[in-house]
C-alpha positions in Angstrom: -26.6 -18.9 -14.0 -30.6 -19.4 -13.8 -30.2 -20.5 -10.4 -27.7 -17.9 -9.4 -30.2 -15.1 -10.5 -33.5 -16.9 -9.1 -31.4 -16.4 -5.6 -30.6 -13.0 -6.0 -34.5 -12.1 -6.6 -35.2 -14.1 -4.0 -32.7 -12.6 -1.7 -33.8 -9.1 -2.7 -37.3 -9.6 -2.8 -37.1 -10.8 1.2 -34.7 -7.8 2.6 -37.0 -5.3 0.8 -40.2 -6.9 2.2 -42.1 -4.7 4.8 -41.4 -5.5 8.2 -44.5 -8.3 9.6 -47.2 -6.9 11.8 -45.8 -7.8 15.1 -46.7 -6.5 18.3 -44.3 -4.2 19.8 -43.2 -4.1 23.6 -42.6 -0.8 24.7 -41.6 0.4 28.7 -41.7 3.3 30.6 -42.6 4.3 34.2 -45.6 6.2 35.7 -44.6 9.7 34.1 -48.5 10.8 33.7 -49.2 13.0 31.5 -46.5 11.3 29.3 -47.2 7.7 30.6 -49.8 6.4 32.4 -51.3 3.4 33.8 -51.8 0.8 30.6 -54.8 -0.1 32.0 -56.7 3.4 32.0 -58.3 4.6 28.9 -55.9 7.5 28.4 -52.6 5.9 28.4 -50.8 9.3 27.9 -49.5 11.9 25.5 -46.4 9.1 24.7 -48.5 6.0 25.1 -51.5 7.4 22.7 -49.3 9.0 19.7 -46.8 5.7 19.4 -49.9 3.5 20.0 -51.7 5.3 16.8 -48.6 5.4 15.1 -48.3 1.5 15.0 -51.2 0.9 14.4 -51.4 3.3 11.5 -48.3 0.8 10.3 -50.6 -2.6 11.2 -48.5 -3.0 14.2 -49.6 -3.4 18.0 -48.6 -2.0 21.0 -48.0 -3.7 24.4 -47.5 -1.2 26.8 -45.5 -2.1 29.9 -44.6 -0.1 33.1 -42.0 -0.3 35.8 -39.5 1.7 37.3 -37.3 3.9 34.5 -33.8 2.0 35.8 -35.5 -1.5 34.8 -36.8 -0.3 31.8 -33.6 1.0 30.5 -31.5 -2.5 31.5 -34.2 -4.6 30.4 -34.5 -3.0 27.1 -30.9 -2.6 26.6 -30.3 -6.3 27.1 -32.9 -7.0 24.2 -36.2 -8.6 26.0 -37.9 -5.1 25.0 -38.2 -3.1 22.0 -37.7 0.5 23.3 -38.9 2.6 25.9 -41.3 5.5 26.1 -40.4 9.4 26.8 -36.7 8.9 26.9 -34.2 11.7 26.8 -31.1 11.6 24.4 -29.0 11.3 27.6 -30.6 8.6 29.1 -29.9 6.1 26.8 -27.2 7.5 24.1 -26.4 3.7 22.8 -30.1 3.4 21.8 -31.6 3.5 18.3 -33.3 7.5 18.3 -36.2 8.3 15.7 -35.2 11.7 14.2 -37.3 14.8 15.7 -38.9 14.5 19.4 -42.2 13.8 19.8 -42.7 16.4 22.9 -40.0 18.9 24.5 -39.5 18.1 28.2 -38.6 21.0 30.7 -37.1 20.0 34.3 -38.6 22.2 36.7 -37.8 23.1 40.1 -40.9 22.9 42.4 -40.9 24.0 46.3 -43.3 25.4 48.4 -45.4 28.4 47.8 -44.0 30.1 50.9 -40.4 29.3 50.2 -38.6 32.6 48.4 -36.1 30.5 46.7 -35.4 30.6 43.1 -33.3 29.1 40.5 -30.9 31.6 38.7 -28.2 28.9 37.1 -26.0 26.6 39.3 -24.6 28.7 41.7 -28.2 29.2 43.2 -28.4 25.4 44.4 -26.3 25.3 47.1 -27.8 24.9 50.3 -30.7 23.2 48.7 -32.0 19.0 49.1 -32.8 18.7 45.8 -35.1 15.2 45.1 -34.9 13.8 41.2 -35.3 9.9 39.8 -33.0 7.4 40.1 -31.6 6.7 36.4 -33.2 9.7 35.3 -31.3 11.9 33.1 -32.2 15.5 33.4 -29.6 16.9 30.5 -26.2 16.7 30.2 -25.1 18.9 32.4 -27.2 18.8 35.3 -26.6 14.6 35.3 -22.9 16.3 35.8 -24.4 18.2 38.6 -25.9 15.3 40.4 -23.1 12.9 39.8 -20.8 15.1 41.8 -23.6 16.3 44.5 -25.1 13.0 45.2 -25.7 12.0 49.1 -23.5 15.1 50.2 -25.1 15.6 53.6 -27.8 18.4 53.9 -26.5 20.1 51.3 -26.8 17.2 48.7 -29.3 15.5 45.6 -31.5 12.6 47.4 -32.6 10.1 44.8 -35.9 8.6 44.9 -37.4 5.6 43.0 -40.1 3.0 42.9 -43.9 3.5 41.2 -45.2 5.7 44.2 -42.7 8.8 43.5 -45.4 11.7 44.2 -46.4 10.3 47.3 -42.6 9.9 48.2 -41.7 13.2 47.8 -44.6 14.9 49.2 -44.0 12.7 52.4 -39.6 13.9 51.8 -41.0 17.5 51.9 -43.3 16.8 54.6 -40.7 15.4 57.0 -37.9 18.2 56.0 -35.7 15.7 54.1 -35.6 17.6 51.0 -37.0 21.2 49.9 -37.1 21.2 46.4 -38.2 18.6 43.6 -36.7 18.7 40.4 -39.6 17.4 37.9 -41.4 18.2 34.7 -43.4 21.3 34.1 -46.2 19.0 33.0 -45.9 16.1 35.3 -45.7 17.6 38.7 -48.6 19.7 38.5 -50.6 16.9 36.8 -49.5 14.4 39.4 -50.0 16.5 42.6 -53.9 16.8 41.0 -54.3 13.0 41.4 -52.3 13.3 45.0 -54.8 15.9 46.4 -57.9 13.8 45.3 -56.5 10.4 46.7 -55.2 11.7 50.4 -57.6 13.2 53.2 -54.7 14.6 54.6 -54.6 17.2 57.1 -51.1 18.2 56.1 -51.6 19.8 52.1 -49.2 22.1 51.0 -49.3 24.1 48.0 -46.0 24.0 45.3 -44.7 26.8 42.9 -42.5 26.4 40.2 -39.0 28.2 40.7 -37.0 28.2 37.7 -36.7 25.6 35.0 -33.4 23.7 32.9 -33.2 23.9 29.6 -35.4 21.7 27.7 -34.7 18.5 26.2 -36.6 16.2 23.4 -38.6 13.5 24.4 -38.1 10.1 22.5 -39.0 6.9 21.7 -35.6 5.1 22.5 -35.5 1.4 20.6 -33.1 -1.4 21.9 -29.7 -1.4 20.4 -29.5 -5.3 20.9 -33.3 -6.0 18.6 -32.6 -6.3 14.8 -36.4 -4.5 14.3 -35.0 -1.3 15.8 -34.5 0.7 12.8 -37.8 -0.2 11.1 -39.2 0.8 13.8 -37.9 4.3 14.0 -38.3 4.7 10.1 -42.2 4.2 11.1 -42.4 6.4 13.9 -40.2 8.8 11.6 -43.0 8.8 9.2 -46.2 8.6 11.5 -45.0 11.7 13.5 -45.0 13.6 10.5 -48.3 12.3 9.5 -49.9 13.2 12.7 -48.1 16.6 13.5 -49.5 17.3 9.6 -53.1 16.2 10.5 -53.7 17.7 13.6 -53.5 14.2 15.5 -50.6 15.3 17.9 -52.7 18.2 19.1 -56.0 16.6 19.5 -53.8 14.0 21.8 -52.3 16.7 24.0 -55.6 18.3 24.2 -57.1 15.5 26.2 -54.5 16.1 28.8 -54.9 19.5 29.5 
């Protein structure tokens, strides 16, 4: 009977241990202001809050970047803890913390000449709309782009890789596609960087034409890594923590 109840302590005093400092793997793509390069001292909005987060909890974070599609399969199959700036929709089998840590808007950007506007689905047609590959951009608009995709001129063209700004810009340039379906923050901060990197004689100057609803943006953990739900307990309690101190704003501030 000793024996049996030394094991039971045991066995109870080991699942209700705090989870080990570990160093957490987290991926995401180049979706500056959100995510950045790892390498640069501002990381981004996602990147800074998570990073203080863990840390707050005696955790580390390695931050990794590639393109959104390999992040998701990657960290679906288990080799990575989560991913960074995820909507619901983008990974629905993942482990979710409870409130977002930023709202996302999808945003349609074309030139400043172009009259266009966006007044619900009905105003699309006719227009060469450019999004992400493996992005999700809500619910209903993934609907949207599932039935429209490659439909002649009249269609969504998917882009992809780490250079997606300068892809675009080059898609507009050449008449491929007329509007780009994007962030309100990202965009805007991205075509900043463009227009200092390229001498370019041809510049052309976007305007935002109407926006989707908007959608929370998450720290998505594996559904296949046994950590998963510690980890969203932590980032459950270290958002509060920071939204309560002021920490979350003080981050966003240093991207505006």
């Amino acid at each position: 009977m000793k024996t049996k109840c030394l094991s039971l302590i045991l066995f109870l005093s080991i699942t209700a241990a705090p989870l080990k400092a570990n160093e957490v793997i987290l991926a995401a793509d180049l979706w500056c202001p959100y995510t950045c390069d790892p390498s640069a001292e501002e990381k981004g909005i996602l990147v800074d809050i998570v990073e203080d987060i863990l840390n707050s909890a005696g955790h580390t974070l390695d931050y990794q970047l590639m393109n959104w599609a390999r992040a998701i399969k990657t960290t679906r199959g288990g080799k990575y803890d989560g991913i960074i700036g995820a909507y619901v929709s983008d990974a629905p089998d993942f482990v979710f913390h409870d409130e977002p840590i930023q709202m996302s808007k999808m945003c349609f950007f074309v030139k400043k000449s172009d009259p266009w506007k966006y007044f619900g689905p009905d105003t699309l047609r006719e227009r060469k709309i450019s999004v992400v590959n493996a992005y999700s951009y809500g619910e209903d608009f993934d609907s949207y782009i599932a039935k429209n995709l490659n439909q002649g001129d009249h269609s969504i063209v998917q882009v992809s890789g780490m250079e997606i700004t300068n892809t675009r810009v080059e898609q507009i340039k050449n008449n491929d596609i007329d509007t780009i379906l994007e962030d309100w923050r990202v965009f805007p901060y991205n075509m900043i960087t463009y227009k200092k990197t390229h001498d370019s004689q041809w510049m052309t100057e976007f305007k935002n034409a109407g926006c989707l609803p908007g959608e929370g943006l998450f720290i998505a953990l594996s559904p296949n890594r046994d950590t998963s739900k510690d980890y969203t307990d932590i980032i459950n309690k270290g958002l509060k923590q920071s939204v309560d101190s002021g920490k979350l704003d003080e981050i966003i501030t240093r991207y505006e």
